[in-house]
Structure formats: structure tokens, C-alpha cells
KEKE-3310 file (N, C-alpha, C; in steps of 0.2 Angstrom, whole numbers, plus 5000, padded with zeros to 4 digits):
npx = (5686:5697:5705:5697:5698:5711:5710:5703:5711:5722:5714:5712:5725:5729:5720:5723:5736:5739:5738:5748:5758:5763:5763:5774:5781:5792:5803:5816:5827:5816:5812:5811:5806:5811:5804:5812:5826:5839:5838:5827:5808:5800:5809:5814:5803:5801:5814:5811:5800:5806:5814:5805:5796:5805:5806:5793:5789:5803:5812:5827:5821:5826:5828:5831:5833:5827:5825:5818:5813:5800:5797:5791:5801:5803:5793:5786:5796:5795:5780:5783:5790:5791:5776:5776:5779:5792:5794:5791:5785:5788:5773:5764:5756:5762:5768:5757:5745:5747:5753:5747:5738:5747:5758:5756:5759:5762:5772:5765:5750:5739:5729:5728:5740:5747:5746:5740:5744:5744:5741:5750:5755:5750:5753:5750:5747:5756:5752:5762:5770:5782:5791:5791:5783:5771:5758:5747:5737:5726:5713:5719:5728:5719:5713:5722:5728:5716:5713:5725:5740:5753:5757:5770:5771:5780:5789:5791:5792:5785:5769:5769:5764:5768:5766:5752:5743:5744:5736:5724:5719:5721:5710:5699:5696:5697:5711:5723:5741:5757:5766:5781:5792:5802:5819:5814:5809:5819:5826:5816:5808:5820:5820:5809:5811:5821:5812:5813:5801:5785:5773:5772:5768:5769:5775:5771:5780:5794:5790:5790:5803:5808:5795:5793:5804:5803:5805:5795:5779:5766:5753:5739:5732:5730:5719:5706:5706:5715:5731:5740:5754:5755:5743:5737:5735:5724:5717:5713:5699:5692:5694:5689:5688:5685:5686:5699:5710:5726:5735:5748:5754:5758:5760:5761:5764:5762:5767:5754:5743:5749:5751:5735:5733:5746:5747:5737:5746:5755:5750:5746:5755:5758:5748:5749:5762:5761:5753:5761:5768:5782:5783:5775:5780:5792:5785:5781:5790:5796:5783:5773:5757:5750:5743:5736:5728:5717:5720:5709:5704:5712:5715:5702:5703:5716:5709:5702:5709:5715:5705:5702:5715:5714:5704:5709:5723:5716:5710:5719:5727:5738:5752:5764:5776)
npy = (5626:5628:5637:5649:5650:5654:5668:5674:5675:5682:5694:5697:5700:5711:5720:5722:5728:5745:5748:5737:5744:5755:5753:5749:5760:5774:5768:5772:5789:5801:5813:5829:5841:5857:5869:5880:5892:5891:5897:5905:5911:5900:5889:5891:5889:5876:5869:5870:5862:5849:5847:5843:5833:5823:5821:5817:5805:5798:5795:5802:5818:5825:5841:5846:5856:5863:5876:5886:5893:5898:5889:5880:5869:5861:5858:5848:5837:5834:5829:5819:5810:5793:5787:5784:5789:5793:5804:5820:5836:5855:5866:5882:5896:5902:5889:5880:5889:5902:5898:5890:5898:5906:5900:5892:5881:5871:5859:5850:5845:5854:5846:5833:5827:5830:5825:5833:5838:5848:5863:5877:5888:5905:5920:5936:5950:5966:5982:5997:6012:6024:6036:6046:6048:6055:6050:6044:6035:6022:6026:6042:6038:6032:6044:6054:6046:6045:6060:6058:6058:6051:6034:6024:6006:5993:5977:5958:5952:5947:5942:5937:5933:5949:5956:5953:5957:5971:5970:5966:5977:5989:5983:5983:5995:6005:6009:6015:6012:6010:5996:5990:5976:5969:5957:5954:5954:5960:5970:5977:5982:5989:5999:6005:6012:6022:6029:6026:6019:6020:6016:5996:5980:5968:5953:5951:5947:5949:5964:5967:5974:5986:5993:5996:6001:6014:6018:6015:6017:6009:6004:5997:5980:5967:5957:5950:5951:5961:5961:5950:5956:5969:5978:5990:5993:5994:5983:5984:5984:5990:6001:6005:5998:5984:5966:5965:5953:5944:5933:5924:5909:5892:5876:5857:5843:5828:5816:5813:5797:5792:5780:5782:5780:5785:5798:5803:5799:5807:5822:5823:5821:5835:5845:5843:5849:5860:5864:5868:5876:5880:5879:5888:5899:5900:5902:5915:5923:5923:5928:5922:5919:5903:5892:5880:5870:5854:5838:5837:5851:5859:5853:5858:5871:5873:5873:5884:5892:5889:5893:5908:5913:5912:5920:5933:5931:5932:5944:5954:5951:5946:5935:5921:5914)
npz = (4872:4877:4872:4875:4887:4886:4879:4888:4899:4894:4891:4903:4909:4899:4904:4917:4913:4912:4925:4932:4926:4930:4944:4943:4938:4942:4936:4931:4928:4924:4911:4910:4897:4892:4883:4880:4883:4898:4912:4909:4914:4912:4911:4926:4934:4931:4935:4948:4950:4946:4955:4963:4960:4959:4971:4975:4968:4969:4959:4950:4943:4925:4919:4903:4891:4878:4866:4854:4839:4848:4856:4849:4846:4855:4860:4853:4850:4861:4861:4850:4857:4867:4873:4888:4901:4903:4899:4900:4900:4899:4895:4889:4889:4874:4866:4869:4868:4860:4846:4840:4832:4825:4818:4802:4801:4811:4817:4828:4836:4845:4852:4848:4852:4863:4884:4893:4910:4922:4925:4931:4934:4934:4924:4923:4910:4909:4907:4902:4902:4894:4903:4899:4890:4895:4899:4908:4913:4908:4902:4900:4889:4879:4877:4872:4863:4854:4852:4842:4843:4841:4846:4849:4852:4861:4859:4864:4851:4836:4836:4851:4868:4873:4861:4857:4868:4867:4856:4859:4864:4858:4848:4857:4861:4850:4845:4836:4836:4834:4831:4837:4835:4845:4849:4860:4877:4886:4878:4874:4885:4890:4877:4882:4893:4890:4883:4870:4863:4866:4874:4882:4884:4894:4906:4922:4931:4924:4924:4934:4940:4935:4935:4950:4951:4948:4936:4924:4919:4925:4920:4919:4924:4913:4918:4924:4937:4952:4954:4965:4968:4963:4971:4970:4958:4947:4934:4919:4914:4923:4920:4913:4898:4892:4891:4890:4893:4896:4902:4904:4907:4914:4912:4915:4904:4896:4883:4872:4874:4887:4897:4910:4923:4927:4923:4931:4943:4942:4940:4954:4963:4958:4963:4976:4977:4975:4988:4998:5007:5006:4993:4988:4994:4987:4973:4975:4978:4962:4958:4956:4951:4957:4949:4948:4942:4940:4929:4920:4922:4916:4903:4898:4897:4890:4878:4878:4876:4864:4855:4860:4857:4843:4837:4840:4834:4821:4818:4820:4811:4811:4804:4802:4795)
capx = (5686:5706:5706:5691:5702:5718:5706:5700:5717:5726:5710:5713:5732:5728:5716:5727:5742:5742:5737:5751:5765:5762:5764:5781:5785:5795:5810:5823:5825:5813:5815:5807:5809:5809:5804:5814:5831:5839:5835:5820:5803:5798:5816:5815:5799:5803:5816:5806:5796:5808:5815:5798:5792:5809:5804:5787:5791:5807:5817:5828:5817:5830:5827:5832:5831:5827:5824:5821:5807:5795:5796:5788:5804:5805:5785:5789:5800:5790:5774:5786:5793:5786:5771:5778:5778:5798:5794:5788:5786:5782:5770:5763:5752:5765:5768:5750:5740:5747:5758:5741:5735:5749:5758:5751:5762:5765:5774:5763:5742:5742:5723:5730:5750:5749:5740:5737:5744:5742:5740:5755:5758:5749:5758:5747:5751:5751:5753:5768:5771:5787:5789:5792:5776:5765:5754:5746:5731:5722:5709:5721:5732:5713:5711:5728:5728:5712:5715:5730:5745:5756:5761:5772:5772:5785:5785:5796:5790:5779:5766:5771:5760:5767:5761:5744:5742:5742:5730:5719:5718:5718:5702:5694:5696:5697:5715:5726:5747:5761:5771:5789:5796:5810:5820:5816:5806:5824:5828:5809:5811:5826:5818:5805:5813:5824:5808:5811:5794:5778:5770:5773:5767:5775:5771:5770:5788:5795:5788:5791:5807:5805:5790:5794:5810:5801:5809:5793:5773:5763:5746:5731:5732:5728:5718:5699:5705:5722:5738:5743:5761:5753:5738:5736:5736:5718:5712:5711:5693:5691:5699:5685:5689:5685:5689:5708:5712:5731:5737:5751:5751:5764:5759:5765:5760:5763:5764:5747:5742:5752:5745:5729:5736:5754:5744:5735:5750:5760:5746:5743:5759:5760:5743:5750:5768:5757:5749:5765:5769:5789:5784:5771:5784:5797:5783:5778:5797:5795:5779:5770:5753:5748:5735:5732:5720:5718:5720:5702:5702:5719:5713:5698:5707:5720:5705:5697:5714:5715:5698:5701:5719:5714:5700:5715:5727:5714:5708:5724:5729:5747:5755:5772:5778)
capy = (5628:5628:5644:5651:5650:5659:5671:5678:5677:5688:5700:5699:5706:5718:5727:5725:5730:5751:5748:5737:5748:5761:5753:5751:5768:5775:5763:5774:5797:5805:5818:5836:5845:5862:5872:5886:5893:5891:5906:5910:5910:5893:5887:5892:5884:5869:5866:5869:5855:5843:5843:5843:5829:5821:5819:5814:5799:5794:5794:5809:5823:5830:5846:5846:5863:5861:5880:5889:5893:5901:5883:5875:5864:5857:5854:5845:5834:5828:5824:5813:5804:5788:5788:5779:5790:5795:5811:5829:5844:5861:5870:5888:5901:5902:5883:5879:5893:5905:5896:5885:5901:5909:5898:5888:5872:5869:5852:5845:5847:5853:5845:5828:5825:5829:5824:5839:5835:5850:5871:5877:5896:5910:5926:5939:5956:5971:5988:5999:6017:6027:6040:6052:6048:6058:6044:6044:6029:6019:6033:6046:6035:6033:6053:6055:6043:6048:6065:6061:6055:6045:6032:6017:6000:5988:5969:5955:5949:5947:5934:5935:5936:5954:5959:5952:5959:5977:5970:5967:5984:5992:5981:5983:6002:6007:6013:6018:6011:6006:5991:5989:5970:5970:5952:5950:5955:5963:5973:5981:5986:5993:6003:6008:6014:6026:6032:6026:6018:6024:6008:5991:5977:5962:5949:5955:5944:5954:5972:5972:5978:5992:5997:5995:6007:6019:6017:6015:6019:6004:6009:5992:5975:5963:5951:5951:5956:5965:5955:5954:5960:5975:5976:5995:5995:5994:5981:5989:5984:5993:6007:6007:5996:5978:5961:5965:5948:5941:5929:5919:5902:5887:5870:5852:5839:5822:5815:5808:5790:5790:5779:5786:5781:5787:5806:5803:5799:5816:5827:5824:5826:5842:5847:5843:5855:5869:5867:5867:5883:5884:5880:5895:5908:5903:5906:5922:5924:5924:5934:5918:5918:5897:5888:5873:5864:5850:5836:5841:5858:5859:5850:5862:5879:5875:5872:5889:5898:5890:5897:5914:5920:5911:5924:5938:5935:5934:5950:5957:5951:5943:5930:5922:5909)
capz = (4879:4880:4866:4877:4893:4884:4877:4894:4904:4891:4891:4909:4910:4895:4910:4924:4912:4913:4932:4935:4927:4934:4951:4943:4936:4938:4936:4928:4928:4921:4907:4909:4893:4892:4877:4881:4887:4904:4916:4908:4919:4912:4916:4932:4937:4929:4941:4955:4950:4945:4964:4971:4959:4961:4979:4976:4963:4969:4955:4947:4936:4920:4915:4896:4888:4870:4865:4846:4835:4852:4860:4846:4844:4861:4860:4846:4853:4867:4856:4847:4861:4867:4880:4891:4907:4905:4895:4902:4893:4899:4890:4892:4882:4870:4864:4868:4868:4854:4842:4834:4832:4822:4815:4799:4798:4816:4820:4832:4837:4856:4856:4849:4853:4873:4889:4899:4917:4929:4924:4938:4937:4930:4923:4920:4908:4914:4903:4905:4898:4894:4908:4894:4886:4899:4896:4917:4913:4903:4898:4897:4883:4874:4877:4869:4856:4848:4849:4835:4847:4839:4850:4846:4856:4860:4861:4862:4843:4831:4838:4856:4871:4875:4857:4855:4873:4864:4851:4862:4869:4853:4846:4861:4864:4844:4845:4832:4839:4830:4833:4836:4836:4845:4848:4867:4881:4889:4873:4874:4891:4887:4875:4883:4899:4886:4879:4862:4863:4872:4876:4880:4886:4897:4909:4926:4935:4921:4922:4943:4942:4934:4939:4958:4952:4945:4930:4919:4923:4924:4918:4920:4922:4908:4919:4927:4943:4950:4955:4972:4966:4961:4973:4968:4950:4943:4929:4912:4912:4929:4919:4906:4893:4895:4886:4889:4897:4893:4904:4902:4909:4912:4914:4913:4899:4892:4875:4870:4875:4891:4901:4914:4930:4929:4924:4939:4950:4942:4945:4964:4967:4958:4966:4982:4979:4974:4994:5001:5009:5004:4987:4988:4994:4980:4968:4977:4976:4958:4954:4950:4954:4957:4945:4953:4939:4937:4922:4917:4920:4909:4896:4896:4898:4886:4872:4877:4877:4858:4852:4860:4853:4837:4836:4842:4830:4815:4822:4822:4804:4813:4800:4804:4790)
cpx = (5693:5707:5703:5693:5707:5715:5706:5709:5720:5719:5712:5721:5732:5724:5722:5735:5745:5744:5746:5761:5766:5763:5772:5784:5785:5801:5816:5820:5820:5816:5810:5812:5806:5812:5808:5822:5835:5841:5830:5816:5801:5804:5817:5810:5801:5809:5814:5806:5800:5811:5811:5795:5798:5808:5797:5788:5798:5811:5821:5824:5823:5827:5831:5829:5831:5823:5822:5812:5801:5792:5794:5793:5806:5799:5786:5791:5796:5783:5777:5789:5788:5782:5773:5778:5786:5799:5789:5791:5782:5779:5768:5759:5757:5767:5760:5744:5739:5749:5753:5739:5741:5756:5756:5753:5765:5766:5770:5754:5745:5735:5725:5737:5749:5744:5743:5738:5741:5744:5744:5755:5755:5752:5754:5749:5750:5756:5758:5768:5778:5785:5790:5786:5771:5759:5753:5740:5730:5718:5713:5726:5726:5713:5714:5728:5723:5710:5723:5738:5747:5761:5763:5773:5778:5784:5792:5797:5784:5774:5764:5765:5761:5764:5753:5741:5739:5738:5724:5715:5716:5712:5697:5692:5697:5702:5719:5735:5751:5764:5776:5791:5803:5814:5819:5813:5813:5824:5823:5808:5813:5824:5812:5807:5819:5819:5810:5803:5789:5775:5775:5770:5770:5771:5773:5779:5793:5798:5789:5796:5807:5801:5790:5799:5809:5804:5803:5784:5769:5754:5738:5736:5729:5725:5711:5700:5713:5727:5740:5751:5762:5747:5734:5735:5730:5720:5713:5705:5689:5691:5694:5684:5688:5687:5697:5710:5718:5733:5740:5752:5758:5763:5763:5762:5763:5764:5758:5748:5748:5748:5740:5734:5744:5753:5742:5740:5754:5756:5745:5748:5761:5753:5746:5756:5765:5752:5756:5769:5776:5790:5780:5776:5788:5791:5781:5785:5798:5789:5774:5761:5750:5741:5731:5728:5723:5718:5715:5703:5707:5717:5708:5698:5710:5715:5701:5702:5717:5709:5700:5708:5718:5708:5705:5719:5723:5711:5713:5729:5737:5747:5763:5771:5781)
cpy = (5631:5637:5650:5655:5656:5667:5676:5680:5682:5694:5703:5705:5710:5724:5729:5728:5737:5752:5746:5739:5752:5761:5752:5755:5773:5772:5764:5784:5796:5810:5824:5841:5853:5867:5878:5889:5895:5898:5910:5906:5902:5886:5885:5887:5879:5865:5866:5864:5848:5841:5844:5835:5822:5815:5814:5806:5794:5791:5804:5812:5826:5835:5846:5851:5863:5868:5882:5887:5895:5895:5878:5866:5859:5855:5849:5836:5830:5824:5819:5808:5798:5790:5783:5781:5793:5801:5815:5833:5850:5862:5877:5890:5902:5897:5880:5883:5900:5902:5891:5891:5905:5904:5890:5880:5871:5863:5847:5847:5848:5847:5836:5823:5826:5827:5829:5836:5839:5858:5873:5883:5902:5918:5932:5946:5960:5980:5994:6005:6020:6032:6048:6054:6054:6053:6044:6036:6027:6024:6036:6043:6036:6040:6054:6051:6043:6053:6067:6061:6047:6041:6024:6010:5995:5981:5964:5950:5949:5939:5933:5938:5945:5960:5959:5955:5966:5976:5970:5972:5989:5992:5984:5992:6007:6011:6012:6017:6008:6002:5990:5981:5971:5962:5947:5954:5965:5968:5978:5985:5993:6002:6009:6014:6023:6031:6032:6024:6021:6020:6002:5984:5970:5957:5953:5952:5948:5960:5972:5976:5984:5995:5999:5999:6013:6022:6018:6017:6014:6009:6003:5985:5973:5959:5954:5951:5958:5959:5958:5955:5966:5977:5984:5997:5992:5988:5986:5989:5990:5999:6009:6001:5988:5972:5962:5960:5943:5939:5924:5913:5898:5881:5866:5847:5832:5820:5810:5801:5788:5786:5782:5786:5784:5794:5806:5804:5807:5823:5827:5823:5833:5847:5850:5848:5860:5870:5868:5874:5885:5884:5887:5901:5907:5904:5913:5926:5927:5927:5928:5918:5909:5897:5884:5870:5859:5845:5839:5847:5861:5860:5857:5870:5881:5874:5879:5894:5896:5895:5906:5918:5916:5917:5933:5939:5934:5941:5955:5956:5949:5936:5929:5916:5905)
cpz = (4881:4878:4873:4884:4892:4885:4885:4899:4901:4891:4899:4911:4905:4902:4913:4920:4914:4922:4935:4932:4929:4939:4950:4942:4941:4941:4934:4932:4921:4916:4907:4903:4894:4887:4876:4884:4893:4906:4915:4914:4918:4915:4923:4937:4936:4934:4946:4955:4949:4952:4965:4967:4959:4968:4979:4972:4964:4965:4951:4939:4934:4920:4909:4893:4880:4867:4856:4843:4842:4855:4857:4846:4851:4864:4858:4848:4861:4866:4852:4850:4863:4873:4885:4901:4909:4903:4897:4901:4899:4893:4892:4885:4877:4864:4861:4867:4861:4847:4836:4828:4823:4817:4810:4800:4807:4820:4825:4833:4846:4859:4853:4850:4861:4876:4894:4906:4922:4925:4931:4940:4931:4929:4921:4917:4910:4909:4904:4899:4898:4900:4904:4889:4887:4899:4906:4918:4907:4900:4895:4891:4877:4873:4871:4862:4849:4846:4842:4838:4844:4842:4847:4856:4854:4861:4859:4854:4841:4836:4850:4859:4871:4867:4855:4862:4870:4858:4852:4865:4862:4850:4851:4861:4857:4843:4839:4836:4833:4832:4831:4838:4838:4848:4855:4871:4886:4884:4873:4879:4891:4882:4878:4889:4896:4884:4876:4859:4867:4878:4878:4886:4890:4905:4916:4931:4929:4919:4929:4943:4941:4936:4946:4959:4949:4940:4922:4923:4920:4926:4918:4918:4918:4910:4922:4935:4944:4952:4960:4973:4964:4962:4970:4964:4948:4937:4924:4912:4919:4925:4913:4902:4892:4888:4884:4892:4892:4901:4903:4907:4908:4915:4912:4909:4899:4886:4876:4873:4882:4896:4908:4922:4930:4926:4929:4944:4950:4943:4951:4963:4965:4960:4971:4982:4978:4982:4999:5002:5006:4996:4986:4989:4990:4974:4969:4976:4969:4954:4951:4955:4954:4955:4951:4950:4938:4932:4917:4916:4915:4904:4893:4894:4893:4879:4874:4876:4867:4855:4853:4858:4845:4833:4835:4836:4824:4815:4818:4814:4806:4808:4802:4799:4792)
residu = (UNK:UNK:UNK:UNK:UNK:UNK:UNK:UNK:UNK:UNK:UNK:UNK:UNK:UNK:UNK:UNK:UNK:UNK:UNK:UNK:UNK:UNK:UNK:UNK:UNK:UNK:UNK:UNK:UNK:UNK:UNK:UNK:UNK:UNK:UNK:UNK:UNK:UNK:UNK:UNK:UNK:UNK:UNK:UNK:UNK:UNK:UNK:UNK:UNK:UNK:UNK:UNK:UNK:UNK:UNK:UNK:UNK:UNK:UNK:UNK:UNK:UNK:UNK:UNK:UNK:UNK:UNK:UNK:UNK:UNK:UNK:UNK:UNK:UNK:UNK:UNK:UNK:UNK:UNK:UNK:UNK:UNK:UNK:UNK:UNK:UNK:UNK:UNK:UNK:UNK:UNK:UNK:UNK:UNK:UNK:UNK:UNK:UNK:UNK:UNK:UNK:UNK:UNK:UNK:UNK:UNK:UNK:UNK:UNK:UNK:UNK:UNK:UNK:UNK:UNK:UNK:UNK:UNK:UNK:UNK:UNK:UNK:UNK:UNK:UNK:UNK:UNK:UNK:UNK:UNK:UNK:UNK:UNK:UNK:UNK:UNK:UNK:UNK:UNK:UNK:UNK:UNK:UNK:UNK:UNK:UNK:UNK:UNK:UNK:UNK:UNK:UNK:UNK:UNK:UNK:UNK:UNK:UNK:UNK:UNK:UNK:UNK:UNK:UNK:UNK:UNK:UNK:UNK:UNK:UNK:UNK:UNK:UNK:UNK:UNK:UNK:UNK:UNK:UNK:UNK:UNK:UNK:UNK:UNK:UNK:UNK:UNK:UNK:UNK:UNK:UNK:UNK:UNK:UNK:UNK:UNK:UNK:UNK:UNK:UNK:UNK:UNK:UNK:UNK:UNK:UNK:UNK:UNK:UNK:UNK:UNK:UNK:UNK:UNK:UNK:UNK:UNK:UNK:UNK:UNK:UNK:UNK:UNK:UNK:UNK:UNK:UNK:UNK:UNK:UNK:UNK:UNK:UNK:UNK:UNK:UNK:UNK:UNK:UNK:UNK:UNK:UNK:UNK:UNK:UNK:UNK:UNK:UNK:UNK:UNK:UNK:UNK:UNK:UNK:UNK:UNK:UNK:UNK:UNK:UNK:UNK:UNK:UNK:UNK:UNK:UNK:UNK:UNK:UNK:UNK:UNK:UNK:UNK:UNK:UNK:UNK:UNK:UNK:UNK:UNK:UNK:UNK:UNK:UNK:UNK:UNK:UNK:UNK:UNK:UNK:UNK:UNK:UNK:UNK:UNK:UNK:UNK:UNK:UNK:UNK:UNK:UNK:UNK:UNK:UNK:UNK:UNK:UNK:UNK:UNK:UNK:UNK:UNK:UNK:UNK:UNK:UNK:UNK:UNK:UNK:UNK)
# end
């Protein structure tokens, strides 16, 4: 009976345990990793959030910048950490959404190393031409390019959204492009704005300034409807061509087995900074269009956003070792 009693008490604070640490965490700062280099767009949110989730949890949010290998290495590193509630990582279409897809041996699984907290900011691509090209639309590139126009595209690498973005284009609309790797989003730009290249694809916080300096000729977006940063500029599917949809993405995760209710508390308050009108205009500020999903919808997103560039880059015959 005595055994029988034990027995039940310890089942009992096994239950209330996640519950009642949770009412304690968080007890120390926080550590927000981020896959990526300071001042890039991931960067940038990332500190948004940490003062906003700072405020909301009442303890200090780190940013920790843990760059190299296309974010892999600072994914990486937060699927190894402990679950415990101290450790957040961004992620994005690049960590979790392309990087399964291309390469073979990559350090972590996205679908069992993290918990999907919240989908914060969507970046969507948007097509961009040399002004030396004559290149006027979507169509007239197709016109052009299969009447026997050799045009070369730019991109910030092998692998990267801004290249699978022009794979898409081509599968879909049966073109004929060349790809130029160059080491950086900045550097392709560059090129493009030069007319060394014809094409090039980029996320749209990105491709504003130039475009808005009439520097380059932005020719469809990449997404199934238009971006109110460029409320004027047609859809590529609008433009004819459909199933061109690249969308970059930047959300917040966990490592695996964190426990349930300290995911709950960090989504509702990054629910809640995404209603908050001055956080709205500093992403408006930034060209971000706001997700706003939730844990579920996360989870569910970032497993259809696997399925569909793994179809892309096998498509596309992209290998990176």
C-alpha cells in the first residue's frame, strides 16, 4: 500500500512538472541564436524580437550570431542544445526550408531536432532585369528567350532561394538561362545593375532600392498575389506563367522536446508583437510582410515548404557537397 502511495505521488509531480517549470521560466536570459551574420534581414528581425520577447517574459533575449555554411552551422547548434526553454534559433526558407533539400549530409533533421514556435515574416521574390537587357515583362523575356536570346541570370549561389527562384521560372515556362553564382545577393545586384547579367532574382527588402531608383527593371513577383511594396507590379502568374511561387520566410523555433507550455507562452507573445502597431510599421519599415502562424500552422508549412523545394532542386539537378 505504502509502495502503492509513492507510486501515485511521483506520477503525480511527473504531470504537474512541465506545467510547473514553466511557471518558473524563465529564471535566467534567454539565448536567441541566429544562423546568420549581423545586419543581415534575419539579424535584424531577430533583434526586434528579442526586445519585444524580452518585455514579454521579463528576462534578457541574447542574440548570438552563429553564421557559415548557409545557416546550417547555427541551426545546428541550437538542435544540440538542451531543451530546456533557454535556447532560440531563427530559422527561414534557407536553414529549414531549402538546405534538407540540397544538402545530402545535413547536421540536423528540421522535422525531428526543432519545435516550430511561430512563422514571423514573409519575404517574397520578385524578378528583376538589366536595364540594358530590353527585357520590358515576363512574356517578353519568354518572347526573347525562345526566339534564341542568350540571357544569363544572377544569384547569390548555388542552392540559394534567389537561384531556385529562376528554376522555377524556367521549368515552368520551358526556358533556356544561364546561371551565374556570384557570392552574395550585394555582389549580383551589382552585377546586374552594370548589365553584366540580364536577370536576377532577390527577395523583395532587398531588390526595393534599386528598383524604386530605377536602377534595375523589376518584371513579376514570385508569390500568388502582389506585394503591397510594390502594389503595381504584376505576379508572374498573372503575367502568364504560373506555379512561380518563392517565398522566403523567417521564423522562430526550439530544439525538439522542449517542453509544451514554455512553446505556448513564446508564441502568444510573439502572436501578440505581430498585433502591435509599432512593431507593424518597423516591419513595414523593413519590407516585411507579417506571417503571424501559429505553432501548428508552422509545423505544417515548414513540412510542405520541405516537399516542394525538394521536388525544385531535383527538378533542377542542384547538388552541393
Amino acid at each position: 500500500m505504502l509502495a502503492r502511495r509513492v507510486l501515485l505521488a511521483l506520477g503525480t509531480v511527473t504531470t504537474l512538472a512541465p506545467a510547473a517549470f514553466a511557471q518558473a521560466w524563465p529564471a535566467k536570459p534567454i539565448r536567441l541564436i541566429v544562423p546568420f551574420p549581423p545586419g543581415q534581414a534575419t539579424d535584424i528581425l531577430a533583434r526586434l524580437l528579442a526586445d519585444q520577447l524580452g518585455k514579454a517574459l521579463g528576462q534578457q533575449v541574447v542574440v548570438e550570431n552563429r553564421p557559415g555554411a548557409g545557416g546550417s552551422i547555427g541551426a545546428d547548434a541550437a538542435a544540440k542544445a538542451p531543451p530546456d526553454g533557454y535556447t532560440l534559433v531563427m530559422v527561414t526558407i534557407s536553414t529549414h526550408g531549402i538546405a534538407p533539400a540540397i544538402y545530402p549530409r545535413l547536421p540536423y533533421d528540421v522535422q525531428k531536432d526543432f519545435a516550430p514556435i511561430a512563422n514571423i515574416a514573409l519575404t517574397p521574390q520578385v524578378l528583376m532585369a538589366s536595364l540594358k537587357s530590353g527585357i520590358a515583362s515576363v512574356p517578353d523575356l519568354i518572347a526573347k528567350a525562345r526566339a534564341g536570346a542568350d540571357f544569363n541570370y544572377g544569384s547569390s549561389g548555388n542552392g540559394s532561394a534567389s537561384h531556385l527562384a529562376v528554376e522555377m521560372l524556367k521549368s515552368a515556362a520551358g526556358l533556356k538561362l544561364t546561371h551565374v553564382p556570384f557570392k552574395g545577393n550585394a555582389d549580383a545586384l551589382m552585377a546586374l545593375q552594370a548589365g553584366d547579367i540580364q536577370l536576377m532574382s532577390d527577395a523583395i527588402p532587398g531588390a526595393m532600392g534599386p528598383i524604386k531608383a530605377g536602377r534595375v527593371k523589376a518584371l513579376g513577383i514570385a508569390d500568388q498575389r502582389r506585394s503591397p511594396f510594390l502594389p503595381d507590379l504584376a505576379t508572374i502568374a498573372e503575367q502568364g506563367v504560373q506555379g512561380v511561387v518563392a517565398v522566403g520566410w523567417i521564423g522562430l523555433s526550439a530544439p525538439a522536446r522542449t517542453p509544451e507550455p514554455i512553446l505556448d507562452r513564446v508564441s502568444a507573445a510573439v502572436m501578440k508583437m505581430l498585433s502591435e502597431p509599432d512593431v507593424l510599421k518597423k516591419l513595414e519599415d523593413l519590407a516585411f510582410v507579417p506571417a503571424k502562424e501559429s505553432r501548428q500552422q508552422f509545423e505544417a508549412y515548414i513540412a510542405l515548404e520541405n516537399i516542394k523545394w525538394q521536388k525544385i532542386v531535383r527538378d533542377a539537378g542542384v547538388k552541393i557537397e
